[in-house]
Each structure stands twice: as C-alpha cells, then as structure tokens.
MIBAPA-416377 format. One record per atom (N, C-alpha, C): x, y, z; residue in one letter; atom name. Coordinates in steps of 0.1 Angstrom, whole numbers. Example, Ala and Ser with C-alpha at 12.3 -4.5 7.8 and 13.67 -1.06 7.14 Angstrom:
! residues 2
PT 132 -57 78 A N
PT 123 -45 78 A CA
PT 132 -33 78 A C
PT 128 -22 71 S N
PT 137 -11 71 S CA
PT 129 0 79 S C
! end
This chain:
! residues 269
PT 1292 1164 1054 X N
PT 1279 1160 1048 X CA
PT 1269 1172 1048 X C
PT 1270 1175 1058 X N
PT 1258 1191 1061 X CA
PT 1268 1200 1055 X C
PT 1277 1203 1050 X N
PT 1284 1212 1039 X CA
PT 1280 1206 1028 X C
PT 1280 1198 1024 X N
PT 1275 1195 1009 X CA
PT 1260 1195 1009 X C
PT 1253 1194 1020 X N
PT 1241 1196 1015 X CA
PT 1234 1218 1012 X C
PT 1241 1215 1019 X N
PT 1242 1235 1023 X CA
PT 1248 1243 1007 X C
PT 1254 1233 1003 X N
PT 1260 1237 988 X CA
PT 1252 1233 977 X C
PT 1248 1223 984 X N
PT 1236 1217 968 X CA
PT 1221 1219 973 X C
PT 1219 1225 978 X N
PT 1209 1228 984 X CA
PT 1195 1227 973 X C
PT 1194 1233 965 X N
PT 1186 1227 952 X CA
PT 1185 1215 949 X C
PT 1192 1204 947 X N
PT 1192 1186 949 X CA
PT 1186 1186 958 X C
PT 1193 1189 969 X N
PT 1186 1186 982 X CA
PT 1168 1184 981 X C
PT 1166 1195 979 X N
PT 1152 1194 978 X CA
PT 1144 1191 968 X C
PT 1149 1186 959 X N
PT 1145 1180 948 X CA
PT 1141 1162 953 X C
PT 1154 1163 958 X N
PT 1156 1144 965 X CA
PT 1139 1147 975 X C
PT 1144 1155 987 X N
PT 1131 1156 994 X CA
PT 1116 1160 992 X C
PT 1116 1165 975 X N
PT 1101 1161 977 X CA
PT 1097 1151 972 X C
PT 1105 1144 962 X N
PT 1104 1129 954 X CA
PT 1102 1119 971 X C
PT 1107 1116 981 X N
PT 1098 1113 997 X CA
PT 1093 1118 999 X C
PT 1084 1125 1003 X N
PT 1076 1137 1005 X CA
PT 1062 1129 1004 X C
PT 1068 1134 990 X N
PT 1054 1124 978 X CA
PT 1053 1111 981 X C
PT 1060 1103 982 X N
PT 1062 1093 989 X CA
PT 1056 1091 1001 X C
PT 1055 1094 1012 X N
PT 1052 1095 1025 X CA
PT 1039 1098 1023 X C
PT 1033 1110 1018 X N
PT 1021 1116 1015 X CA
PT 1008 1106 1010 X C
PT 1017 1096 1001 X N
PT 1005 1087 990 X CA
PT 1008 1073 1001 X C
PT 1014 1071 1009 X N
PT 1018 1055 1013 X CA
PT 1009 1054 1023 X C
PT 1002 1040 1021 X N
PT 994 1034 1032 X CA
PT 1001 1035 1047 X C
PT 994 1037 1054 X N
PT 999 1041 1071 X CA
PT 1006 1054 1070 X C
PT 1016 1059 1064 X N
PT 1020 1072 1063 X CA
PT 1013 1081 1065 X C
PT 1003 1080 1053 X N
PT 993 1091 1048 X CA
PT 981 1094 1060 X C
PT 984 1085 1065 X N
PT 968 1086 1079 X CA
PT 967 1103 1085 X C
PT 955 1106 1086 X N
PT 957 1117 1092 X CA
PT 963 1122 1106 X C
PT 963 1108 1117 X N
PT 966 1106 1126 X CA
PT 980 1107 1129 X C
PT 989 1108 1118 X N
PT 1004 1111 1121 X CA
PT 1006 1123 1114 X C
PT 1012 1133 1124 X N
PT 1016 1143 1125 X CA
PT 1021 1149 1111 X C
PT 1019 1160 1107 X N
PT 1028 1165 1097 X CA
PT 1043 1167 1103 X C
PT 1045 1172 1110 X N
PT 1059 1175 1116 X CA
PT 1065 1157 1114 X C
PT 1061 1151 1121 X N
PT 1065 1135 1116 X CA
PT 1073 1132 1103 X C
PT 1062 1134 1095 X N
PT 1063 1132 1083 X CA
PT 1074 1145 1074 X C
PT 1074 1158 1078 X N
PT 1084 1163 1074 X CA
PT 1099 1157 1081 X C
PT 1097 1158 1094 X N
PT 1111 1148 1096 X CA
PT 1112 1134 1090 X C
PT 1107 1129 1088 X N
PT 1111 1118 1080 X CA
PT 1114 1118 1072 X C
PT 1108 1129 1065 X N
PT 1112 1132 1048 X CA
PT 1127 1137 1050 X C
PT 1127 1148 1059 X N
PT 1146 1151 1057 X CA
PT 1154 1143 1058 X C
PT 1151 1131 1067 X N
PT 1161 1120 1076 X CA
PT 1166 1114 1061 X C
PT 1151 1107 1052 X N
PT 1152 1101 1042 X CA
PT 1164 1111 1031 X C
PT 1156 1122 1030 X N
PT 1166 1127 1019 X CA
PT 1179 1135 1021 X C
PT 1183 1132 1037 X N
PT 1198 1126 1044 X CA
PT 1206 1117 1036 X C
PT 1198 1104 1035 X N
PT 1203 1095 1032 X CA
PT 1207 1090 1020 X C
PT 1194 1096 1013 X N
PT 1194 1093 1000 X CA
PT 1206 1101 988 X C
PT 1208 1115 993 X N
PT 1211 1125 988 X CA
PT 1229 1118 979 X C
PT 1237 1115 991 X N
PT 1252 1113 985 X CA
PT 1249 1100 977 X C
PT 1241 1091 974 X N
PT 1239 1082 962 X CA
PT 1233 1088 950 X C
PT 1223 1100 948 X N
PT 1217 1105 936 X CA
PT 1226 1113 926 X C
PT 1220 1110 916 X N
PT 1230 1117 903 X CA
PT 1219 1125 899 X C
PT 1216 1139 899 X N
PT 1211 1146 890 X CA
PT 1217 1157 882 X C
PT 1228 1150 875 X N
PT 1235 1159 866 X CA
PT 1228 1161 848 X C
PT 1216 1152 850 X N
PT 1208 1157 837 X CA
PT 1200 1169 842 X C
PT 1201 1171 855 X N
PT 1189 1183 856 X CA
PT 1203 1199 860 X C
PT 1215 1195 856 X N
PT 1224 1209 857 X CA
PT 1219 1218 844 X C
PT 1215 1217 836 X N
PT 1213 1223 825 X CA
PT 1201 1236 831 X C
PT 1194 1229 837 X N
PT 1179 1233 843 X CA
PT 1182 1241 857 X C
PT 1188 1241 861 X N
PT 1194 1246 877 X CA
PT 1198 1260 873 X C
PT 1194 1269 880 X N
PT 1203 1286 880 X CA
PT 1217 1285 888 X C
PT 1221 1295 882 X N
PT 1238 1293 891 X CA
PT 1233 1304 902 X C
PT 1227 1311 901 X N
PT 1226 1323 913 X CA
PT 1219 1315 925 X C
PT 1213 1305 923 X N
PT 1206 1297 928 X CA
PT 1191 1303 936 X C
PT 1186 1309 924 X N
PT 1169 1318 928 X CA
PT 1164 1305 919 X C
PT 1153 1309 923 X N
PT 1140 1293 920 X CA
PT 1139 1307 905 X C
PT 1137 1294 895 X N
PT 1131 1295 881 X CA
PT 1116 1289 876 X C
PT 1113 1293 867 X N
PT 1097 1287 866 X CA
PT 1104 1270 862 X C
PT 1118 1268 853 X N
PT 1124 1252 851 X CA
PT 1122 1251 861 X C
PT 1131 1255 874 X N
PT 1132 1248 884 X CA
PT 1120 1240 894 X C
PT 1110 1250 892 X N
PT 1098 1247 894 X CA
PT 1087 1234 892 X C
PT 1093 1234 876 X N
PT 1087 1222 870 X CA
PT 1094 1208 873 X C
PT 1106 1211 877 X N
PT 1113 1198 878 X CA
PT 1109 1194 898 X C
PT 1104 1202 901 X N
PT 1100 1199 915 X CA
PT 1085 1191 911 X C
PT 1077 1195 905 X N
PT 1067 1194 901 X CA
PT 1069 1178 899 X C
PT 1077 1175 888 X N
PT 1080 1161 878 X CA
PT 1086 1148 892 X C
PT 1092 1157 901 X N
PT 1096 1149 912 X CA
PT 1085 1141 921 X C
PT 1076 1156 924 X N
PT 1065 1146 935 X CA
PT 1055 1138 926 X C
PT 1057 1138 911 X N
PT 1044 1130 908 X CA
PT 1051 1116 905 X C
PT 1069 1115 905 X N
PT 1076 1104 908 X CA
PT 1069 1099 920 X C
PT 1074 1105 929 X N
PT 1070 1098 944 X CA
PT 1051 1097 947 X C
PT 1039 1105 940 X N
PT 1029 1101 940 X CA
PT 1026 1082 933 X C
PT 1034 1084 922 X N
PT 1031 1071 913 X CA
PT 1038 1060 923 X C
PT 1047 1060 926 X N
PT 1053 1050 934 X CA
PT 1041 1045 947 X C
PT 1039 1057 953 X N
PT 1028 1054 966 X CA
PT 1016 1052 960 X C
PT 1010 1056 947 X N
PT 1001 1052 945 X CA
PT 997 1035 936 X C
PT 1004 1033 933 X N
PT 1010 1017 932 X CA
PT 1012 1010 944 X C
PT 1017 1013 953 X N
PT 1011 1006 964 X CA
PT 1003 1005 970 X C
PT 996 1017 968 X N
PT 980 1020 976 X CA
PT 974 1010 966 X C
PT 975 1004 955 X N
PT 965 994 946 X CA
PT 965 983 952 X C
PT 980 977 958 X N
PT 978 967 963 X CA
PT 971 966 972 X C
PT 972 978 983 X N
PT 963 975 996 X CA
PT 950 976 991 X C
PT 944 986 977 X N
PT 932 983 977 X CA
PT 924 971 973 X C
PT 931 961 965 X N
PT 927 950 965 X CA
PT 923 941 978 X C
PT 929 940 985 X N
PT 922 938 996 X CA
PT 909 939 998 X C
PT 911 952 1002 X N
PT 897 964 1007 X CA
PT 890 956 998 X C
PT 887 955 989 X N
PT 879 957 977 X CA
PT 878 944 982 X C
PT 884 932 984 X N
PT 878 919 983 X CA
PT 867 918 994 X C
PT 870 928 1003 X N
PT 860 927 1016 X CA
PT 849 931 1012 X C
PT 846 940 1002 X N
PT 834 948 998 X CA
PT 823 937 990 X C
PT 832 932 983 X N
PT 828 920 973 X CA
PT 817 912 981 X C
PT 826 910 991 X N
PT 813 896 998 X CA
PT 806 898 1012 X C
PT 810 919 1014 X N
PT 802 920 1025 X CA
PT 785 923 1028 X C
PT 784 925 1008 X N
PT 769 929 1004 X CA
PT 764 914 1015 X C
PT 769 904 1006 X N
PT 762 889 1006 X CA
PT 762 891 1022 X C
PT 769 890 1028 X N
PT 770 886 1047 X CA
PT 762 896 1053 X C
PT 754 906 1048 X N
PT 748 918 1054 X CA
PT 754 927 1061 X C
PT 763 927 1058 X N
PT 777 940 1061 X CA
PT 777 954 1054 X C
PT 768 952 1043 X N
PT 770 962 1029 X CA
PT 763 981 1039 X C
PT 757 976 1051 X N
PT 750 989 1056 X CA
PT 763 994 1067 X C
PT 770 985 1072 X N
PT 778 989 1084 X CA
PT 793 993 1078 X C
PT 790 1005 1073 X N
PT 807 1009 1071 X CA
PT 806 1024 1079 X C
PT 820 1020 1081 X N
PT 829 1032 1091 X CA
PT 843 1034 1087 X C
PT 845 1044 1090 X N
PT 859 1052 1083 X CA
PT 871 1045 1084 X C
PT 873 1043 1079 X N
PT 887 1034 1074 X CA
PT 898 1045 1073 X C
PT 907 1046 1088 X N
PT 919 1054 1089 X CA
PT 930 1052 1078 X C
PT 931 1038 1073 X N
PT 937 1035 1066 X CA
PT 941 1040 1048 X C
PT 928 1037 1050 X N
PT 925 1036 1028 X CA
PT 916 1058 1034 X C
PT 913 1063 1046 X N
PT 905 1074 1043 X CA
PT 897 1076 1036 X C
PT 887 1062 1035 X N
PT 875 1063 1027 X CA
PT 863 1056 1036 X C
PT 850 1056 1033 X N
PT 842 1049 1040 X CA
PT 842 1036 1037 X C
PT 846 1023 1046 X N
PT 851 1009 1038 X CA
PT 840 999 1048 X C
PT 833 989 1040 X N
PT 826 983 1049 X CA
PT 839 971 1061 X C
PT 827 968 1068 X N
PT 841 964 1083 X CA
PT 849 954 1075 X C
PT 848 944 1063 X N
PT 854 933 1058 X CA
PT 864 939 1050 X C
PT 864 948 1047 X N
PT 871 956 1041 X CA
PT 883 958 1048 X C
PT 878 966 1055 X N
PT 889 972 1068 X CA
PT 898 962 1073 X C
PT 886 953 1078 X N
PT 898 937 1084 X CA
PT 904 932 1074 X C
PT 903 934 1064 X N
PT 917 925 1054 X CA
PT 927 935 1050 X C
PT 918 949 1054 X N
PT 931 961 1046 X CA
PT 940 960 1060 X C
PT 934 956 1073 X N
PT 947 955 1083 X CA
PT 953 944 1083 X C
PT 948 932 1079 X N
PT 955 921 1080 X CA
PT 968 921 1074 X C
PT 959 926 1056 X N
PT 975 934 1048 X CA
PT 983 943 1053 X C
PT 983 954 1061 X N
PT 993 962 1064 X CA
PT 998 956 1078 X C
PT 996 945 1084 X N
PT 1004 942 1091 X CA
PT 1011 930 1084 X C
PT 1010 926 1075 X N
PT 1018 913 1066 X CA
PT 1032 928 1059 X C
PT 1029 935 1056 X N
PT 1036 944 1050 X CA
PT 1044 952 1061 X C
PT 1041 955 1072 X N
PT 1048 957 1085 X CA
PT 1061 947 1088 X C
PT 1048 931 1088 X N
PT 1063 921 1100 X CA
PT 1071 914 1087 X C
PT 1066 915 1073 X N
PT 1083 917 1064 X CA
PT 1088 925 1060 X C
PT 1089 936 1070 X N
PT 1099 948 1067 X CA
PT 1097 950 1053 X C
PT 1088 950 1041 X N
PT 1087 961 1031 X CA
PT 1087 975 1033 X C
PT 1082 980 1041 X N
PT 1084 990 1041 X CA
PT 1096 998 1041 X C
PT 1104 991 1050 X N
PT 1120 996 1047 X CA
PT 1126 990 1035 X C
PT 1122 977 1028 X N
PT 1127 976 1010 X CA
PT 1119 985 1006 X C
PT 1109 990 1008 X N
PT 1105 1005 999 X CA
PT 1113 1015 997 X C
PT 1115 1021 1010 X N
PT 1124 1031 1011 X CA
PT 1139 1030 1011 X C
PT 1140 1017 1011 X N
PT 1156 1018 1012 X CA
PT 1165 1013 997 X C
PT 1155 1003 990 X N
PT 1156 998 976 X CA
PT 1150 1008 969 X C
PT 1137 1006 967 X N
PT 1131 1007 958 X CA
PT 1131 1023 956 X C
PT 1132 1034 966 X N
PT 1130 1047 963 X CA
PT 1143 1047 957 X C
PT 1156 1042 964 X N
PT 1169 1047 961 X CA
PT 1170 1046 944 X C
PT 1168 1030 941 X N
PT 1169 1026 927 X CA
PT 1161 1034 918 X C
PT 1143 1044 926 X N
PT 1142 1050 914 X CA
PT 1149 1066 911 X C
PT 1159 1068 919 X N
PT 1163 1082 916 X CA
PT 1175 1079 906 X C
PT 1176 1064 905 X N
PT 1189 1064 891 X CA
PT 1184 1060 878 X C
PT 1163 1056 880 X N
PT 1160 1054 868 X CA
PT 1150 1063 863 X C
PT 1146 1070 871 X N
PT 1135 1080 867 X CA
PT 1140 1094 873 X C
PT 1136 1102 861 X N
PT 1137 1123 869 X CA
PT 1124 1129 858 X C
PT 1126 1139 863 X N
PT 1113 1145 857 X CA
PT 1114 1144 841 X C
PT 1124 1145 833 X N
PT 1126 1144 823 X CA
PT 1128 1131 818 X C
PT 1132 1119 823 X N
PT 1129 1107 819 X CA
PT 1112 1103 819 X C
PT 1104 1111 826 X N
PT 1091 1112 834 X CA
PT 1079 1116 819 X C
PT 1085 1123 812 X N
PT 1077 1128 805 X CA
PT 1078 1124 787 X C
PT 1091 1117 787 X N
PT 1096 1109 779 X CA
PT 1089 1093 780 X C
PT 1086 1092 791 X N
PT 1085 1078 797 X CA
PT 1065 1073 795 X C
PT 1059 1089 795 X N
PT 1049 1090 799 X CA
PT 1038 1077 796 X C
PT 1037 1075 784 X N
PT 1026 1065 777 X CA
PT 1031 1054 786 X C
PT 1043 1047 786 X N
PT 1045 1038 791 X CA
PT 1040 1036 809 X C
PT 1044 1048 817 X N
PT 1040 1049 831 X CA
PT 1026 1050 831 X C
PT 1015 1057 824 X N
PT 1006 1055 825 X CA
PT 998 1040 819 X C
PT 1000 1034 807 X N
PT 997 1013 806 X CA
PT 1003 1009 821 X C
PT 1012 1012 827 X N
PT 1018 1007 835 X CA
PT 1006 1009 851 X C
PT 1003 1018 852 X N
PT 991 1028 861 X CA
PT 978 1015 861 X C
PT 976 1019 847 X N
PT 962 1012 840 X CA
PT 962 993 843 X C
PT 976 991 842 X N
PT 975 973 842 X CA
PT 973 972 855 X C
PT 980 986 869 X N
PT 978 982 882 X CA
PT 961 982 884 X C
PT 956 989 881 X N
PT 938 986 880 X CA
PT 934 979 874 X C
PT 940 971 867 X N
PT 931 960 862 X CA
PT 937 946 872 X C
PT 950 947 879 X N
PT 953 936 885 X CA
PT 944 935 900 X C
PT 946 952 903 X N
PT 936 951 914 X CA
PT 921 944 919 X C
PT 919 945 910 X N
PT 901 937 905 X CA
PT 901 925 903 X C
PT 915 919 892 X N
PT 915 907 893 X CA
PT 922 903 905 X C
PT 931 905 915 X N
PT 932 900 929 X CA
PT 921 899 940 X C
PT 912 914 938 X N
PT 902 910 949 X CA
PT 892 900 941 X C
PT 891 898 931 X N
PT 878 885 927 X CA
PT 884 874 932 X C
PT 901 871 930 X N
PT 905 858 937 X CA
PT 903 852 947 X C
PT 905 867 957 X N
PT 903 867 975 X CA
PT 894 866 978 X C
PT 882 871 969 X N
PT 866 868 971 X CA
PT 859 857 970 X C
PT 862 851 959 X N
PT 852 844 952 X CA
PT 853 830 956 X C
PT 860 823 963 X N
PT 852 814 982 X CA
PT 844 819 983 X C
PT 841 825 988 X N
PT 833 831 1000 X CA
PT 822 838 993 X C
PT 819 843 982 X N
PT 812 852 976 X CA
PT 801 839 969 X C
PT 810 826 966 X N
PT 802 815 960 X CA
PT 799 809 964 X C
PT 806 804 981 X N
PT 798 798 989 X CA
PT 784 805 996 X C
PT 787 816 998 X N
PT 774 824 1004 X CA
PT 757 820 994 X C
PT 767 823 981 X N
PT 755 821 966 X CA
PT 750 811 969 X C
PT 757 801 972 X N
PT 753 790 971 X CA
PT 740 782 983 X C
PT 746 793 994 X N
PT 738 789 1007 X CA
PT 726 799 1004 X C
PT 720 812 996 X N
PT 714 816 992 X CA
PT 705 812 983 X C
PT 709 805 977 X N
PT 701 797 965 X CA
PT 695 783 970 X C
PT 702 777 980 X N
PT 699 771 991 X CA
PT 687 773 999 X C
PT 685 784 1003 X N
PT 672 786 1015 X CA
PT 665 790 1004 X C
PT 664 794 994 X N
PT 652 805 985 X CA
PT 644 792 985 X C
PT 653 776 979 X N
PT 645 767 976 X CA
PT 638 760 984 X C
PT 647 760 996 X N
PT 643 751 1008 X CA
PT 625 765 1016 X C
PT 628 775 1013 X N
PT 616 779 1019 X CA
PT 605 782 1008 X C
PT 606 783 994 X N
PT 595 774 984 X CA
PT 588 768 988 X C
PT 598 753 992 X N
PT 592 742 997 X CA
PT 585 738 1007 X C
PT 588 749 1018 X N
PT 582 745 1030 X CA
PT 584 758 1035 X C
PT 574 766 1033 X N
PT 571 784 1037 X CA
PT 570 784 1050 X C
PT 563 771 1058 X N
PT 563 771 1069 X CA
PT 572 775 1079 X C
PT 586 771 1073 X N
PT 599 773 1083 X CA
PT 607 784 1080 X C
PT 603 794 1076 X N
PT 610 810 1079 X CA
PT 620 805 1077 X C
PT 628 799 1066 X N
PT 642 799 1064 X CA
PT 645 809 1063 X C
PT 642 823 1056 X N
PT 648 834 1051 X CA
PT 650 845 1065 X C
PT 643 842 1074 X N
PT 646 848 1084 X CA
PT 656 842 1095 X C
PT 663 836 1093 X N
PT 677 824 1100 X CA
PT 688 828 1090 X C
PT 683 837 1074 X N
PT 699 837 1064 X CA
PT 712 846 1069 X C
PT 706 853 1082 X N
PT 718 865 1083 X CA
PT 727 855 1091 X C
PT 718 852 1104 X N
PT 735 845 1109 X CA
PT 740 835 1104 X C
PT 730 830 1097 X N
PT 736 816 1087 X CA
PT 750 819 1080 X C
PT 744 830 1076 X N
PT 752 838 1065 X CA
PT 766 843 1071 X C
PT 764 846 1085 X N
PT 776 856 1094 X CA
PT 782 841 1096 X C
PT 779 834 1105 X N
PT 789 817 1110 X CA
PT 797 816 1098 X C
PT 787 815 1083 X N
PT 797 803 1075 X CA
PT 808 815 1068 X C
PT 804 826 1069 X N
PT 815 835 1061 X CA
PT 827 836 1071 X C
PT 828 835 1083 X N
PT 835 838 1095 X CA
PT 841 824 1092 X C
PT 833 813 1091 X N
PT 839 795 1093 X CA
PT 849 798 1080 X C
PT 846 803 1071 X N
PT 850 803 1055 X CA
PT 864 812 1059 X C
PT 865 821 1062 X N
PT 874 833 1061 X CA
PT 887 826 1073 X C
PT 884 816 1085 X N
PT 892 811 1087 X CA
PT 897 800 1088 X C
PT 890 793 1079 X N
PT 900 779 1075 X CA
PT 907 785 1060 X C
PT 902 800 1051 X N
PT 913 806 1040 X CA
PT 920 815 1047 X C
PT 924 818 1058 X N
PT 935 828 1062 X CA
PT 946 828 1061 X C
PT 952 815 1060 X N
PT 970 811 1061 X CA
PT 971 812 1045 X C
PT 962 806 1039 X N
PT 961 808 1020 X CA
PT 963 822 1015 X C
PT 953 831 1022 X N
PT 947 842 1021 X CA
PT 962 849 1024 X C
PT 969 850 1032 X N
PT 978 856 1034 X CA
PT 996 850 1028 X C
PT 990 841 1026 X N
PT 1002 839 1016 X CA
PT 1001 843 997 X C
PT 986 846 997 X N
PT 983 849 989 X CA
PT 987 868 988 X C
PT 985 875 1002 X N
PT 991 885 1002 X CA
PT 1007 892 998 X C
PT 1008 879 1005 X N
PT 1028 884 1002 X CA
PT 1032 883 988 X C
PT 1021 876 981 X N
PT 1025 870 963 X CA
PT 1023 885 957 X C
PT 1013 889 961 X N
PT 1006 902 953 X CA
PT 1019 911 956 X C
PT 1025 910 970 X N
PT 1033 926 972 X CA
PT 1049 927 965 X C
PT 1046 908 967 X N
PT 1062 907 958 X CA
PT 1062 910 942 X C
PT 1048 904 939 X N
PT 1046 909 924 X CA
PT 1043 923 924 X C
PT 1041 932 933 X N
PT 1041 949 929 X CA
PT 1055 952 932 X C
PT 1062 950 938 X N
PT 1076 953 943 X CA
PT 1086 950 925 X C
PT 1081 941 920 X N
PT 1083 928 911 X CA
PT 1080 939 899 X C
PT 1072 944 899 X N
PT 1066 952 884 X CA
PT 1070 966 889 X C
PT 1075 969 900 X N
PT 1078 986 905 X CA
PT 1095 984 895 X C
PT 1102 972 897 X N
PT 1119 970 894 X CA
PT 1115 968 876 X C
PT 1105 965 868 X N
PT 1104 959 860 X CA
PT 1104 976 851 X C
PT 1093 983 860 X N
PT 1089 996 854 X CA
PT 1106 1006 853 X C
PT 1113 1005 868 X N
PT 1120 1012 870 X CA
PT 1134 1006 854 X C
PT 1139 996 854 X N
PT 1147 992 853 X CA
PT 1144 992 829 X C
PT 1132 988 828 X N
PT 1130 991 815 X CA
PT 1128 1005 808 X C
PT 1126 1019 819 X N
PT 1127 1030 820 X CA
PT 1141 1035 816 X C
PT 1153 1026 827 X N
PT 1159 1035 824 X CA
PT 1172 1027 811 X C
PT 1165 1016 808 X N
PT 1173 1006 794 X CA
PT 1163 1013 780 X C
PT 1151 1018 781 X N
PT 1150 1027 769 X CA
PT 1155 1039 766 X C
PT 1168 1047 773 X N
PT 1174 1058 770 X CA
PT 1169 1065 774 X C
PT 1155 1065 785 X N
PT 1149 1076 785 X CA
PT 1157 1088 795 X C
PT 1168 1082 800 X N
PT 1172 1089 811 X CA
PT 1185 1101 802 X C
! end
C-alpha cells in the first residue's frame, strides 16, 4: 500500500487536500484549539483510506510524467480544496442555523449585549446562540455523522465530483450554495418563532398593563419575566427542538447525495 502510494504520489495529494479542506471548513475541526499537527495527521490517515477507492483517471491527461508540479497540476489542487471547502461549508449552514435561531430571540430576552466568542462558529455569538450551536454539535457527535461524513459522504464525492466536473458543474454548485442560505434562515425562523412570539406577546402584555396602571413598574419586572418564560419555553421545546435537529442534518446529508449524485448523472464527470 505505502508502495503504491510512493508511486502515485501526485493522487495522493490530490485525495489529501480535497480532506484537508474538509477538516479546515468543518464545525469542531476547524476550532483553533485543535492542533494543526492533529489535523494534518488526520488528513493523511483519511487520505490512507480513501486513496485505493478513487479513480482519477480523468485528471491523467493533466498529470506530468516526470512528475514536477505544473501550473495544470496546480489548478487541479486548487479545484480539489474548493471541493472539500463546499462540502464543510454546507455543513457549517446547518450549524449556523441554529446559532442564528439563538440570535433571533436573544434581542427579545436581553441577551442581545452579552456575547462572547463562540469557539465553535469563531465568531462573536450571543450566549443563546452558542447554547443551541452546542446542543447541535453534540446531536451530530452521539449519531456518529461525522464518521457518515467522512466515511460516505467524502468517499462518494471523489466518484462524483474533480476539479473538472467542478467547473462544468459550476452554476449548478453555486443555486445549490444559494438554496443552502436561504434554508438556513428559513430553519432558524422555525426554531425561533415560539419563543420570539411568545416573548412578543408578553411584551405587548406589560406595555398595556403599565398604561393602565403606571403605578406598578411593570416594565421594570420585563427582564426576568422575560429570562423565566424563555428558559420555561426553551424547555418544554427541547425534545421537538432536537428532533427537529436531526431533520435538518439528514435533510443536508439528503441534498449533499442529491447534489453529488445529479453531478455526476449529468456527464459532467
């Protein structure tokens, strides 16, 4: 096996940076907290594995026989990691739906000032945020997706997509990009909008109620009011909420086979 990789050595690292990219864009991977060395060994282990199942005999045309790197060769490295960018960055959509649902209704709960670094997403995420973007990557943890990522889903796309199917394919990967942003927005309004309308509602509640009777500082009782019933709210929808998670990841897993598999039934390969 380490003779054939020693011989193909160009595949070789073709396969490895299409993981690479992979690793680089995927939720928990990408954290700064895990080592580059990590992540390079993983990438080799992976494109160990991967290597005696890939066919890239469309890219022999493009390969030197002396085996010196060419400006081709170059580009087809290039075409590879923006394979494995798109892949991780389709997943990064799903986890950001989440995030985003937390943002949605953390204005209303008085959350909207308290954000801190989200190791996760590596952006500034308010705390409601953060707590559903972990809730999701541990739902994505204890059903082993992550290993159907890497063990399905990367393998199946090195038989439907290469750099040249990639640029053939282009309009279609990018509607494809664009519908994951728009599903994003419509999942976190789903995950929101409990809680974003009951809050409304208890809002539009005290404005009236202290109208009426200025006497009773209702408006100064709205924060914890506001903190109990979003907390009461968020866990009598958690078992929903999270079954609602696994729907989204099977439907991106769902549209990753749909993208891969219509890819490679339009000849593009």
């Amino acid at each position: 096996m380490l003779e054939g990789i020693v011989a193909s050595a160009p595949i070789y690292l073709l396969v490895a940076v299409r993981c690479f990219a992979l690793i680089m864009t995927l939720p928990l991977f990408a954290i700064r907290s895990v080592s580059r060395i990590s992540k390079i060994a993983l990438t080799a282990y992976m494109a160990y594995l991967m290597f005696p199942s890939v066919d890239f005999s469309a890219y022999a045309p493009y390969l030197s026989d002396s085996g010196s790197f060419s400006v081709q060769y170059v580009l087809l490295l290039v075409g590879e990691a923006l394979i494995g960018f798109i892949m991780g960055f389709f997943v990064t959509l799903v986890f950001a739906a989440f995030s985003t649902a937390g943002q949605f209704f953390a204005f209303q709960m008085g959350f909207s000032a308290s954000e801190v670094y989200d190791a996760l997403s590596q952006v500034e995420n308010p705390l409601m945020g953060q707590f559903f973007n972990l809730v999701a990557m541990l739902i994505f943890l204890q059903n082993h997706w992550a290993v159907l990522l890497f063990s399905k889903a990367l393998g199946e796309s090195y038989n439907a997509l290469n750099a040249i199917s990639l640029v053939a394919a282009r309009e279609q990967i990018v509607n494809f990009l664009l519908s994951g942003l728009t599903v994003l927005f419509a999942h976190a309004f789903v995950i929101a909008l409990p809680i974003m309308g009951t809050l409304f509602l208890i809002s539009v509640t005290m404005g009236i109620l202290s109208k009426a009777a200025p006497q009773m500082n209702l408006m100064s009782e709205g924060f914890p009011i506001m903190l109990l019933t979003a907390f009461f709210i968020i866990f009598l929808l958690m078992e929903p909420v999270c079954d609602y998670f696994m729907t989204s990841f099977l439907a991106g897993f769902r549209q990753l086979e749909e993208l891969f598999t219509s890819v490679k039934n339009g000849g593009y390969l």
